[in-house]
PDB file of N, CA, C and O in Angstrom:
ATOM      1  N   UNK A   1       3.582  22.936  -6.243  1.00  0.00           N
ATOM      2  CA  UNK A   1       2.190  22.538  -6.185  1.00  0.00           C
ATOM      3  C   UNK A   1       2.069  21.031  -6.427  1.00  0.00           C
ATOM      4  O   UNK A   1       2.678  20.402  -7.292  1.00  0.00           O
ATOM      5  N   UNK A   2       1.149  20.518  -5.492  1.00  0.00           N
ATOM      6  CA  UNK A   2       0.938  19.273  -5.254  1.00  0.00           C
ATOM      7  C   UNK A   2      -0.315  18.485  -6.729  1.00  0.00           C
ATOM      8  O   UNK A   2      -1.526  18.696  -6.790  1.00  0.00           O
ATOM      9  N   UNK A   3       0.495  17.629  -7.689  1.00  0.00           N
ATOM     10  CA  UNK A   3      -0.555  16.688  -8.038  1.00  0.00           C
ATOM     11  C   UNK A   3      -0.963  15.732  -8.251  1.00  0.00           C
ATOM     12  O   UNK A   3      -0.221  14.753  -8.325  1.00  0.00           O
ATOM     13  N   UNK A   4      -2.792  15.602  -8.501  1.00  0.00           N
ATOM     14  CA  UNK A   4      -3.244  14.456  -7.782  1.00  0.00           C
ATOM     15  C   UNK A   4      -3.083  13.687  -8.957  1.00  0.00           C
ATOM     16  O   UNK A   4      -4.028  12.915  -8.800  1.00  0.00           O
ATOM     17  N   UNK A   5      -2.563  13.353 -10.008  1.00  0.00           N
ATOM     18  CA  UNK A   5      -2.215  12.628 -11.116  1.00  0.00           C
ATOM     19  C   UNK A   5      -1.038  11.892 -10.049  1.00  0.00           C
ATOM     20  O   UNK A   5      -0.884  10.758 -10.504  1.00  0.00           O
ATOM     21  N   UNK A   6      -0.378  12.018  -9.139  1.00  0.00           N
ATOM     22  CA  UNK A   6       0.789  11.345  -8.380  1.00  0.00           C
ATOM     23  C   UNK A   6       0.399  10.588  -7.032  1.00  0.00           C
ATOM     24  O   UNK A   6       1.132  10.054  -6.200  1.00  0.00           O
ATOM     25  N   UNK A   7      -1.383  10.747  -7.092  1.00  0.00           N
ATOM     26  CA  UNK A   7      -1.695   9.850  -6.071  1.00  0.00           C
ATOM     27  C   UNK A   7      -2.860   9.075  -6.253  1.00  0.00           C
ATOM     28  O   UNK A   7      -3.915   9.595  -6.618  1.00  0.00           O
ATOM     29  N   UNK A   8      -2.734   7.746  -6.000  1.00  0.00           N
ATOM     30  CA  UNK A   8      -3.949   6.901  -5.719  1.00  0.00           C
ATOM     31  C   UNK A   8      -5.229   6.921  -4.836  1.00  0.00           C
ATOM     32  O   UNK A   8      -5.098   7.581  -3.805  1.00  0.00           O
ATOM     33  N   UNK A   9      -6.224   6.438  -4.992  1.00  0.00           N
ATOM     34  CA  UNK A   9      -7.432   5.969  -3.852  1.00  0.00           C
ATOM     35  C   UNK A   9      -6.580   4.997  -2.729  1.00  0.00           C
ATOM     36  O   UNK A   9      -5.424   4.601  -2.880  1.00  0.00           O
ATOM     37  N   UNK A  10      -7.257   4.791  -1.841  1.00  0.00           N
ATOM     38  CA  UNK A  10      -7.089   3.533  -1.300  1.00  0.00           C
ATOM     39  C   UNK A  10      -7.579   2.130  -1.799  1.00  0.00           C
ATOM     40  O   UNK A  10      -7.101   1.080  -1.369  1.00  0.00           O
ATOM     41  N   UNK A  11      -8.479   2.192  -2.655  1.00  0.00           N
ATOM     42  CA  UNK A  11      -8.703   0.773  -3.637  1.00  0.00           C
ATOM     43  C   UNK A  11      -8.007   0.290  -4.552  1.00  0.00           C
ATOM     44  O   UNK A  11      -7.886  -0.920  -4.748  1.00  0.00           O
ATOM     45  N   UNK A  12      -7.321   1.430  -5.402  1.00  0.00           N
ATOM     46  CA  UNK A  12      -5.855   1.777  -5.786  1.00  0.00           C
ATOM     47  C   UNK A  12      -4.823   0.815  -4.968  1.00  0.00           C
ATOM     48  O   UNK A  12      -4.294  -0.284  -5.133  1.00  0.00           O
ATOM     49  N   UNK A  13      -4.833   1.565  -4.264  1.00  0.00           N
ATOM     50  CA  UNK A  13      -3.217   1.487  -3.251  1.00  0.00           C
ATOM     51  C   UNK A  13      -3.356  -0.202  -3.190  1.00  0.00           C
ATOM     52  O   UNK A  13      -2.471  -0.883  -3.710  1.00  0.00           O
ATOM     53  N   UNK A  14      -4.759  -0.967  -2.388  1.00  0.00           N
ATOM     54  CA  UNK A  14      -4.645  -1.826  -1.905  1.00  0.00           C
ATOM     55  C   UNK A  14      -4.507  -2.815  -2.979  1.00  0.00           C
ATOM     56  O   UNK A  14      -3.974  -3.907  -2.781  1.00  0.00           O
ATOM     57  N   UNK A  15      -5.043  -2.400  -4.268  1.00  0.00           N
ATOM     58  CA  UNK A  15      -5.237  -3.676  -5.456  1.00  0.00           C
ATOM     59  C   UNK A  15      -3.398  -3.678  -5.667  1.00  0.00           C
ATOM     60  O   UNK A  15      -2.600  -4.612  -5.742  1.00  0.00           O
ATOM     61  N   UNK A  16      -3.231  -2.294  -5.711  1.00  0.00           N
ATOM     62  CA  UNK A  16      -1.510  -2.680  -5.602  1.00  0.00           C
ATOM     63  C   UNK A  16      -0.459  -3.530  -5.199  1.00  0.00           C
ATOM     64  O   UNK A  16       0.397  -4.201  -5.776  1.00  0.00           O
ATOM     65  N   UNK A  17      -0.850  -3.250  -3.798  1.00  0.00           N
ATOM     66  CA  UNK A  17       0.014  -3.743  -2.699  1.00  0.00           C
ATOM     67  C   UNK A  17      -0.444  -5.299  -2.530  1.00  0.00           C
ATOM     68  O   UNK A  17       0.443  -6.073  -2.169  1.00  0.00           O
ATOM     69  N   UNK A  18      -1.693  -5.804  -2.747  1.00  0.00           N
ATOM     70  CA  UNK A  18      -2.155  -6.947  -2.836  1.00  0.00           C
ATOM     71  C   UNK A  18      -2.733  -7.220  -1.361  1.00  0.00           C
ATOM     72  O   UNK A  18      -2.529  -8.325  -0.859  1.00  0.00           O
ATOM     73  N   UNK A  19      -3.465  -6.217  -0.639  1.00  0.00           N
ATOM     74  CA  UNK A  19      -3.617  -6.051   0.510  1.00  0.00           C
ATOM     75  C   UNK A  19      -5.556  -5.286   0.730  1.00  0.00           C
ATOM     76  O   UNK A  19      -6.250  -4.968  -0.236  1.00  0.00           O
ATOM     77  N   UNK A  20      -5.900  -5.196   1.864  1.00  0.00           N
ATOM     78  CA  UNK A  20      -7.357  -5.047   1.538  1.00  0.00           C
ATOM     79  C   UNK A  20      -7.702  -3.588   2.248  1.00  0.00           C
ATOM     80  O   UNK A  20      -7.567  -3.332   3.445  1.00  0.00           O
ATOM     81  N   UNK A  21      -8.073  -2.898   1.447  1.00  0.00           N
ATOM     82  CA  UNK A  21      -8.229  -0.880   1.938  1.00  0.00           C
ATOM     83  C   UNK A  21      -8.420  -1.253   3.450  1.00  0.00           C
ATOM     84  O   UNK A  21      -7.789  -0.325   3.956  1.00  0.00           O
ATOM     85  N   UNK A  22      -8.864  -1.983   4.472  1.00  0.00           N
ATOM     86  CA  UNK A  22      -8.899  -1.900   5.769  1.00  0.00           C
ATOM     87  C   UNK A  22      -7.350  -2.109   6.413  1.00  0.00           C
ATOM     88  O   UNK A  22      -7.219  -1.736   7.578  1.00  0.00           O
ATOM     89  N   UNK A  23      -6.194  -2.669   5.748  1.00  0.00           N
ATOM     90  CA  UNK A  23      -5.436  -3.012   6.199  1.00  0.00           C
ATOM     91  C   UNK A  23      -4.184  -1.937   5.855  1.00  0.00           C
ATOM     92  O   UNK A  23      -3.088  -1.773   6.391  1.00  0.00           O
ATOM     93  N   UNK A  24      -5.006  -1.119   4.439  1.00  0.00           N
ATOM     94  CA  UNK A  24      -3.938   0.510   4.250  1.00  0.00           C
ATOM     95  C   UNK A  24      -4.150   1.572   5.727  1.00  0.00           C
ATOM     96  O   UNK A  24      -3.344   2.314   6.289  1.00  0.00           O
ATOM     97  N   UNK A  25      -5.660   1.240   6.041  1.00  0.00           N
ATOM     98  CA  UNK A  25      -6.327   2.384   7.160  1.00  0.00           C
ATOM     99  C   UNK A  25      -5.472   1.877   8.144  1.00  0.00           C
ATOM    100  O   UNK A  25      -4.800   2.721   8.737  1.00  0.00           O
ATOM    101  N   UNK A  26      -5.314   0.541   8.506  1.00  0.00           N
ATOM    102  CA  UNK A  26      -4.297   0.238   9.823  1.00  0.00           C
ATOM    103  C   UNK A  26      -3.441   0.642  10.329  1.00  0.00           C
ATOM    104  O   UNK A  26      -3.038   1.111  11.393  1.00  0.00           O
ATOM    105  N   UNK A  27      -2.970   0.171   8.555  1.00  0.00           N
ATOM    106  CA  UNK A  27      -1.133   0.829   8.347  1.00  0.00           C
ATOM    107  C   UNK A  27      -0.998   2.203   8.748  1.00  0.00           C
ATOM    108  O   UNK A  27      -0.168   2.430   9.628  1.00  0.00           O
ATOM    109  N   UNK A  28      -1.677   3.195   8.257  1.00  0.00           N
ATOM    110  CA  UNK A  28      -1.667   4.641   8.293  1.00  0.00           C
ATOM    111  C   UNK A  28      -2.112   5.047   9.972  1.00  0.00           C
ATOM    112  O   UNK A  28      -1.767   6.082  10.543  1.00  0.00           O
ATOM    113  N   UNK A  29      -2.945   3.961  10.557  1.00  0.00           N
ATOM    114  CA  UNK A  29      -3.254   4.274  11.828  1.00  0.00           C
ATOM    115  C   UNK A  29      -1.915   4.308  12.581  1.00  0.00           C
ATOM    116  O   UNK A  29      -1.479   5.261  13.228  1.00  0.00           O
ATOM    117  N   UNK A  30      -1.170   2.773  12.337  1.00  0.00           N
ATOM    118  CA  UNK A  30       0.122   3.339  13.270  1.00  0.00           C
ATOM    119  C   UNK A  30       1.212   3.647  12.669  1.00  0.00           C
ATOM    120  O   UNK A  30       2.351   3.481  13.105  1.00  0.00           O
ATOM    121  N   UNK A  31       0.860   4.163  11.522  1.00  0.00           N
ATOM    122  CA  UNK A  31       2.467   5.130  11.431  1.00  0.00           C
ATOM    123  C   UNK A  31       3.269   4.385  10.239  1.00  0.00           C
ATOM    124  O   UNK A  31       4.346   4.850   9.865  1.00  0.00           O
ATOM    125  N   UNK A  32       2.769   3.316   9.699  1.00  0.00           N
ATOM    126  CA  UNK A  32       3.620   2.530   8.652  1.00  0.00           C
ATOM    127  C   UNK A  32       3.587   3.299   7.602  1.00  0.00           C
ATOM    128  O   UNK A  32       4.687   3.298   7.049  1.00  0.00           O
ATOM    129  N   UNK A  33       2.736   4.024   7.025  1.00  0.00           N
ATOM    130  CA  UNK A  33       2.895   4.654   5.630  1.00  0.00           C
ATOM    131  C   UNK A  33       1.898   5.740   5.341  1.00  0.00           C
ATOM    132  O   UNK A  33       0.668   5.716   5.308  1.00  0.00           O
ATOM    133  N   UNK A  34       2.680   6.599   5.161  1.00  0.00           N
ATOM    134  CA  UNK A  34       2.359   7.991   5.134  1.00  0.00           C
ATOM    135  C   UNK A  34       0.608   8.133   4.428  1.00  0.00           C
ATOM    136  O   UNK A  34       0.321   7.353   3.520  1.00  0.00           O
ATOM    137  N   UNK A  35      -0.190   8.894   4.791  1.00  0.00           N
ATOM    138  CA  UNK A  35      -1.371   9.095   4.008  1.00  0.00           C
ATOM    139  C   UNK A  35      -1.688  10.625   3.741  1.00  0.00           C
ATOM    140  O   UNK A  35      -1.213  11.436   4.536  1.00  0.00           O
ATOM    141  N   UNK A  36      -2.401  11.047   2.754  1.00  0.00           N
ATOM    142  CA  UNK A  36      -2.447  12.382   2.198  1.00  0.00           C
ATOM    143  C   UNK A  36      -3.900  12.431   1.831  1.00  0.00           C
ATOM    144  O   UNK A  36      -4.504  11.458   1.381  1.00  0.00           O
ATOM    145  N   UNK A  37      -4.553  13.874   2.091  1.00  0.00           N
ATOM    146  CA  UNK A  37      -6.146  14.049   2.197  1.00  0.00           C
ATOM    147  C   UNK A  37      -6.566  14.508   0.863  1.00  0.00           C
ATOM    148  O   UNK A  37      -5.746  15.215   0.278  1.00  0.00           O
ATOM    149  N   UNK A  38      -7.811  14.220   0.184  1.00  0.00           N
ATOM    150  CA  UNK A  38      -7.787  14.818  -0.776  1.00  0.00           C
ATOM    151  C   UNK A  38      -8.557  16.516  -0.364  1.00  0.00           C
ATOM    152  O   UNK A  38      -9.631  16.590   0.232  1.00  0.00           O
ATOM    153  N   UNK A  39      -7.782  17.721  -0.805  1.00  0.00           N
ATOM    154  CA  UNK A  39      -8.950  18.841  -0.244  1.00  0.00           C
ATOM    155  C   UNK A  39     -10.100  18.904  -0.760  1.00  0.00           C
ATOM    156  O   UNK A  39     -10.765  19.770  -0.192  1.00  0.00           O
ATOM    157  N   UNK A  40     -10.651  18.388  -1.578  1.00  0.00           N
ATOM    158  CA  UNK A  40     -12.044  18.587  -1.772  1.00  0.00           C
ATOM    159  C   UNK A  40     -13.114  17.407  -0.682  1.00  0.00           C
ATOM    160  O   UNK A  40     -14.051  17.801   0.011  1.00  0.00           O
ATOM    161  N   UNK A  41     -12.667  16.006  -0.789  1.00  0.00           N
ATOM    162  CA  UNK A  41     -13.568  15.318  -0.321  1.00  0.00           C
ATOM    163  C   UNK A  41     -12.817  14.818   0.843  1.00  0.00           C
ATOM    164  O   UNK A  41     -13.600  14.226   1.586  1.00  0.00           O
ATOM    165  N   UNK A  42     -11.655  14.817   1.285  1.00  0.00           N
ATOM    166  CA  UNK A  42     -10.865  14.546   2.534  1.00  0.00           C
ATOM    167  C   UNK A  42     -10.567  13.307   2.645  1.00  0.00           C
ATOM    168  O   UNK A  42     -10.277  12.781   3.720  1.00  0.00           O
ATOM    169  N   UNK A  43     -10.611  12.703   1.521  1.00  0.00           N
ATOM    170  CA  UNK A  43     -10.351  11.122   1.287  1.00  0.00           C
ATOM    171  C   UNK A  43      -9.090  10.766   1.059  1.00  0.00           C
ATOM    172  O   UNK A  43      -8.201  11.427   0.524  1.00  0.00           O
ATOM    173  N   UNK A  44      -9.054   9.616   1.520  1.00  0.00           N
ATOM    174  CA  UNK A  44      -7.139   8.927   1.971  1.00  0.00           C
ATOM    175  C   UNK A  44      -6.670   8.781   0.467  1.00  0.00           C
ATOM    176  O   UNK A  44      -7.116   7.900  -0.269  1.00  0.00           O
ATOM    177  N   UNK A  45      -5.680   9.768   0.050  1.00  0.00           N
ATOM    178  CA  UNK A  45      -4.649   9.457  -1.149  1.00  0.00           C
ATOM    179  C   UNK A  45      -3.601   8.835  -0.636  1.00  0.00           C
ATOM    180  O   UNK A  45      -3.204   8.825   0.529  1.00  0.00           O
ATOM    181  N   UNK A  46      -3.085   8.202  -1.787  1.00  0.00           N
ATOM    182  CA  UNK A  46      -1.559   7.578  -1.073  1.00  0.00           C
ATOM    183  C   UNK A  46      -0.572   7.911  -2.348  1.00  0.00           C
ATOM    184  O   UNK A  46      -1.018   7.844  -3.493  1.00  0.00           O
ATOM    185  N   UNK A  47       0.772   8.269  -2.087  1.00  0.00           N
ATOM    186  CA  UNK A  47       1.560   8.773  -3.111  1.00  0.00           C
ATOM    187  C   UNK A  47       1.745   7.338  -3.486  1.00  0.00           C
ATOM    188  O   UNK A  47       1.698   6.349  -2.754  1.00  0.00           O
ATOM    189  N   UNK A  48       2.075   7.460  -5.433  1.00  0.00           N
ATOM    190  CA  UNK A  48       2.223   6.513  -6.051  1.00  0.00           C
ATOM    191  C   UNK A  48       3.989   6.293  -5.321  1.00  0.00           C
ATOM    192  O   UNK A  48       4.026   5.242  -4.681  1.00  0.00           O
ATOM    193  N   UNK A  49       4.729   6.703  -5.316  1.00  0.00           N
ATOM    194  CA  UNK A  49       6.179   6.754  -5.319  1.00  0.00           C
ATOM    195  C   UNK A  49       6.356   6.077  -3.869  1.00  0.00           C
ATOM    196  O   UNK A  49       7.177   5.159  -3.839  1.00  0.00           O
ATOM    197  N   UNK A  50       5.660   6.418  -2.580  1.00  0.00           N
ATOM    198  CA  UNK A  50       5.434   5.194  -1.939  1.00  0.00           C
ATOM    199  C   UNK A  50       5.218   4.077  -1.472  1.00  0.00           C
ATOM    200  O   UNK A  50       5.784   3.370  -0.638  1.00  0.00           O
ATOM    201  N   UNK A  51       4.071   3.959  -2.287  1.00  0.00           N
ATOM    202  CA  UNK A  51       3.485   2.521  -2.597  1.00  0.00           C
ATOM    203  C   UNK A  51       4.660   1.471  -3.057  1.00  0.00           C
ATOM    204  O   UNK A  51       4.806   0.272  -2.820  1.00  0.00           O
ATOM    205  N   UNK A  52       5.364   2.324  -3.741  1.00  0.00           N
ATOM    206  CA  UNK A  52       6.685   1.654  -5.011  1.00  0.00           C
ATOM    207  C   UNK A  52       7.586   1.395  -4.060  1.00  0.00           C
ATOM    208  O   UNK A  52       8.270   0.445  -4.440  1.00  0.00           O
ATOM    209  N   UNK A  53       8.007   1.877  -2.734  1.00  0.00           N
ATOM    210  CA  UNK A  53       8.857   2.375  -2.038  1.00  0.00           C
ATOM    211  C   UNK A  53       8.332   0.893  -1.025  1.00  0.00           C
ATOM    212  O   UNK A  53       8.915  -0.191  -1.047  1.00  0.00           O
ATOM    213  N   UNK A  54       7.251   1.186  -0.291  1.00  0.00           N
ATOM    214  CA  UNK A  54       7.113  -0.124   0.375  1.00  0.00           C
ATOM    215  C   UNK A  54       6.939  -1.292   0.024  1.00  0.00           C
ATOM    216  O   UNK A  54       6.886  -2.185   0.868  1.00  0.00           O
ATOM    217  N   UNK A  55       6.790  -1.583  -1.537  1.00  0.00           N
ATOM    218  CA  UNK A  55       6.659  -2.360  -2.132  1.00  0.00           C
ATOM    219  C   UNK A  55       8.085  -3.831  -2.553  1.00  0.00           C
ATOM    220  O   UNK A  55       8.186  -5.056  -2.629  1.00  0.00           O
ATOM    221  N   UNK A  56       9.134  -2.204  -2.749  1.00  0.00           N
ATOM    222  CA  UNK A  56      10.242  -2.895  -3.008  1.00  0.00           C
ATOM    223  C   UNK A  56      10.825  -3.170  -1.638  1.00  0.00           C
ATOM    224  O   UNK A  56      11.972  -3.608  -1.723  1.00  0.00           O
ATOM    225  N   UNK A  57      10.304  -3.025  -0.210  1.00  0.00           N
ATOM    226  CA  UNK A  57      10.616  -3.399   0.773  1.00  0.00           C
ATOM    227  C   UNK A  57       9.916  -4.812   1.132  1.00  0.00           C
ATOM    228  O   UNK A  57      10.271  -5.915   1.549  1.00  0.00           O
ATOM    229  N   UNK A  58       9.155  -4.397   0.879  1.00  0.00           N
ATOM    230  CA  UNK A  58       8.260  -6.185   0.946  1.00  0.00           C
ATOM    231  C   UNK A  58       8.615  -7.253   0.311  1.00  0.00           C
ATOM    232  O   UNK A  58       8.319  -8.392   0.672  1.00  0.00           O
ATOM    233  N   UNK A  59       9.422  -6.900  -0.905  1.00  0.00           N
ATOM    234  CA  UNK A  59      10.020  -7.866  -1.906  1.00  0.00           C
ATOM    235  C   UNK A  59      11.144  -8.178  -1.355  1.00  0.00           C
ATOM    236  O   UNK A  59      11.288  -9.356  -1.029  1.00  0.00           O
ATOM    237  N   UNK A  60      12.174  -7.277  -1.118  1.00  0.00           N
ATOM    238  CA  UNK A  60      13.291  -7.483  -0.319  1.00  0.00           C
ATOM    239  C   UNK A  60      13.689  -7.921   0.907  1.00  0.00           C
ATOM    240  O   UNK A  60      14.853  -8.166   1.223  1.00  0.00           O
ATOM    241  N   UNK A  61      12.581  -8.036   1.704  1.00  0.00           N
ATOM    242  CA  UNK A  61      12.329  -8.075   3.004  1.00  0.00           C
ATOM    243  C   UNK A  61      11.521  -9.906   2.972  1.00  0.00           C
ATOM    244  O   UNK A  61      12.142 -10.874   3.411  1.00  0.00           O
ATOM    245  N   UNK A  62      10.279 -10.005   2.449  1.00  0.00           N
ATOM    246  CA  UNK A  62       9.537 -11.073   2.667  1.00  0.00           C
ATOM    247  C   UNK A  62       8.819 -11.035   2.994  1.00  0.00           C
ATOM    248  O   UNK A  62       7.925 -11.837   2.724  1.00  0.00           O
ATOM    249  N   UNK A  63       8.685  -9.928   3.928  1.00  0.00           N
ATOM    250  CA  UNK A  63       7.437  -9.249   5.059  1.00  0.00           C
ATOM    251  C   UNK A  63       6.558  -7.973   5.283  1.00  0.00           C
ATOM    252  O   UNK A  63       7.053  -6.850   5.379  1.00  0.00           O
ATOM    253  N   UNK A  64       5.706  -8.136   5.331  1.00  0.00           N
ATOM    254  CA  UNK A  64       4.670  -6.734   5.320  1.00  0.00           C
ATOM    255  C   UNK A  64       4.804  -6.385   6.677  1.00  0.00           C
ATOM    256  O   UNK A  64       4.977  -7.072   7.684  1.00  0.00           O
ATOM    257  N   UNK A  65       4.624  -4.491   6.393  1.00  0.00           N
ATOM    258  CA  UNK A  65       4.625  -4.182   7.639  1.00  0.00           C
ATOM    259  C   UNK A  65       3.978  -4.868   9.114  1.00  0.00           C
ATOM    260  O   UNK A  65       4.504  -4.544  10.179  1.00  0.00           O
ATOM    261  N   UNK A  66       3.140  -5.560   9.101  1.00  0.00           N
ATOM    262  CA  UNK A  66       2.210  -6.250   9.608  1.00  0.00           C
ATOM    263  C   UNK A  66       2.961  -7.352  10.717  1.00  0.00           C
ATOM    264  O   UNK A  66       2.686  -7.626  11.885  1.00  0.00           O
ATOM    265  N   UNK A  67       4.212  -7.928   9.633  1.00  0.00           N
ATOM    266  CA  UNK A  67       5.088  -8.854  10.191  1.00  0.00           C
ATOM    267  C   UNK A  67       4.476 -10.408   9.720  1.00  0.00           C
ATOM    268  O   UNK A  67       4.982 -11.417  10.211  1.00  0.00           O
ATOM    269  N   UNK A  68       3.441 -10.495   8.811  1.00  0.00           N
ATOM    270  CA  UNK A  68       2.995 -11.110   8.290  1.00  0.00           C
ATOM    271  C   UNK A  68       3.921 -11.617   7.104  1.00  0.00           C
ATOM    272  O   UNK A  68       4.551 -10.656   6.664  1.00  0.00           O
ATOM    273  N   UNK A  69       4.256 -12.927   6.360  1.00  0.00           N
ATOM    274  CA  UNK A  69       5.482 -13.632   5.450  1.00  0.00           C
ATOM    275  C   UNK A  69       4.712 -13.499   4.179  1.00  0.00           C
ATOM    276  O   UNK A  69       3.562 -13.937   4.161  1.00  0.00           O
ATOM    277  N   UNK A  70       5.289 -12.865   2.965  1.00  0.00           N
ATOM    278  CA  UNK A  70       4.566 -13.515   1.660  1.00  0.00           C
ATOM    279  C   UNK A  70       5.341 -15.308   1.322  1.00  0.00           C
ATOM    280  O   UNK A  70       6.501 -15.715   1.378  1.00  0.00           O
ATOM    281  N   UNK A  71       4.384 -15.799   1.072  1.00  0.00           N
ATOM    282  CA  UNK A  71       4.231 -16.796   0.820  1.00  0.00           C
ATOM    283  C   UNK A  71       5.503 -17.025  -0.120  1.00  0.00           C
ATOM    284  O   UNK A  71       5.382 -16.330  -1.129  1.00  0.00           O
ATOM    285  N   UNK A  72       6.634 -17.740  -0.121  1.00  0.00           N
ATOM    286  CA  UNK A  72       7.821 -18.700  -1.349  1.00  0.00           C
ATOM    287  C   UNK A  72       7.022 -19.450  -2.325  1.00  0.00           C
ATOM    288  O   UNK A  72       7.737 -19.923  -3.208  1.00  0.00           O
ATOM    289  N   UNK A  73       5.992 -19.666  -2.432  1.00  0.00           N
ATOM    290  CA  UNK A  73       5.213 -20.221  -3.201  1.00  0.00           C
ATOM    291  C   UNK A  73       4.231 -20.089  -4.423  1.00  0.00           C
ATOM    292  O   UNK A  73       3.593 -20.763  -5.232  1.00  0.00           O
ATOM    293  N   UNK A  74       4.575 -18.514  -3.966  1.00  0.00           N
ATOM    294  CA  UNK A  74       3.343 -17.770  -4.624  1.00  0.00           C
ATOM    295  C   UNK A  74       3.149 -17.984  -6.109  1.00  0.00           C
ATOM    296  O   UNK A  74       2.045 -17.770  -6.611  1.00  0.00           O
ATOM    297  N   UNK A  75       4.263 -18.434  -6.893  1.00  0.00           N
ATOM    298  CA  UNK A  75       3.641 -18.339  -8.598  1.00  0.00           C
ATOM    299  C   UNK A  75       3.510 -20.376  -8.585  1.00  0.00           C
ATOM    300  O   UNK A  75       3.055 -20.791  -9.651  1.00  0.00           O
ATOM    301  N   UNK A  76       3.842 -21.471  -7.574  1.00  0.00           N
ATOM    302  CA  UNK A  76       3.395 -22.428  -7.911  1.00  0.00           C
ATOM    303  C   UNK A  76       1.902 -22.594  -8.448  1.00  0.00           C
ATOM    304  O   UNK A  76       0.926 -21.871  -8.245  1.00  0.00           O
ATOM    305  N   UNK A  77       2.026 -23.840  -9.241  1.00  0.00           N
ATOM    306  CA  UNK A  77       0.477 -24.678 -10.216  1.00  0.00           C
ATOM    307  C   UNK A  77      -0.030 -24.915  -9.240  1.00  0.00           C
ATOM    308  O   UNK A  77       0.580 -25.088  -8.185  1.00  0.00           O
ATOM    309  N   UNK A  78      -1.756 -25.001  -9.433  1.00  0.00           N
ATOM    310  CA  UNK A  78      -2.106 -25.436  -8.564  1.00  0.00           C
ATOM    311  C   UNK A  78      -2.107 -26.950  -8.719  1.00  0.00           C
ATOM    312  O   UNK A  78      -1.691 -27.344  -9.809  1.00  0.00           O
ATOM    313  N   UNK A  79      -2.533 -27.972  -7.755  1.00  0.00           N
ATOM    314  CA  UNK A  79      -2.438 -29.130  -7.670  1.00  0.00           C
ATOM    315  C   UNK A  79      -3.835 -29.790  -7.960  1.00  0.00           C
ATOM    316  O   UNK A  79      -3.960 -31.014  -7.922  1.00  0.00           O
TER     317      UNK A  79
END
C-alpha cells in the first residue's frame, strides 16, 4: 500500500527542484519524470525519492531536463 507521507504537491516538488510548478507539468508532459494522482482530488503528486533521484542528476550532470545549464556561479557575492 501506497503512502502519501512519500509524496509531495507540485509546489513542493518545484520549491525543491528550484524550478516553477509549470515547468514540473512540462516535464511530466513529455515523459521526464514520472507523476502520480492523488485518489481523492486527482492532483499531481510527485514521489519524494524521485525528486532526490533527478536532483542528483542535475548536480552531476549541470543540466536540467530541459537542456537548460545551472549556472557555475551560483553561491557567488553579489557585486
Amino acid at each position: 500500500m501506497t503512502k502519501l507521507d512519500e509524496y509531495v504537491t507540485i509546489k513542493e516538488a518545484a520549491e525543491f527542484l528550484g524550478v516553477s510548478p509549470n515547468t514540473l507539468r512540462n516535464w511530466h508532459r513529455d515523459g521526464k519524470i514520472p507523476v502520480f494522482r492523488s485518489p481523492i482530488s486527482n492532483y499531481r503528486l510527485f514521489r519524494k525519492a524521485d525528486l532526490e533521484e533527478l536532483l542528483r542528476q542535475i548536480e552531476e550532470s549541470g543540466t536540467y531536463p530541459t537542456g537548460w545549464r545551472r549556472s557555475a556561479r551560483r553561491n557567488r557575492r553579489p557585486r
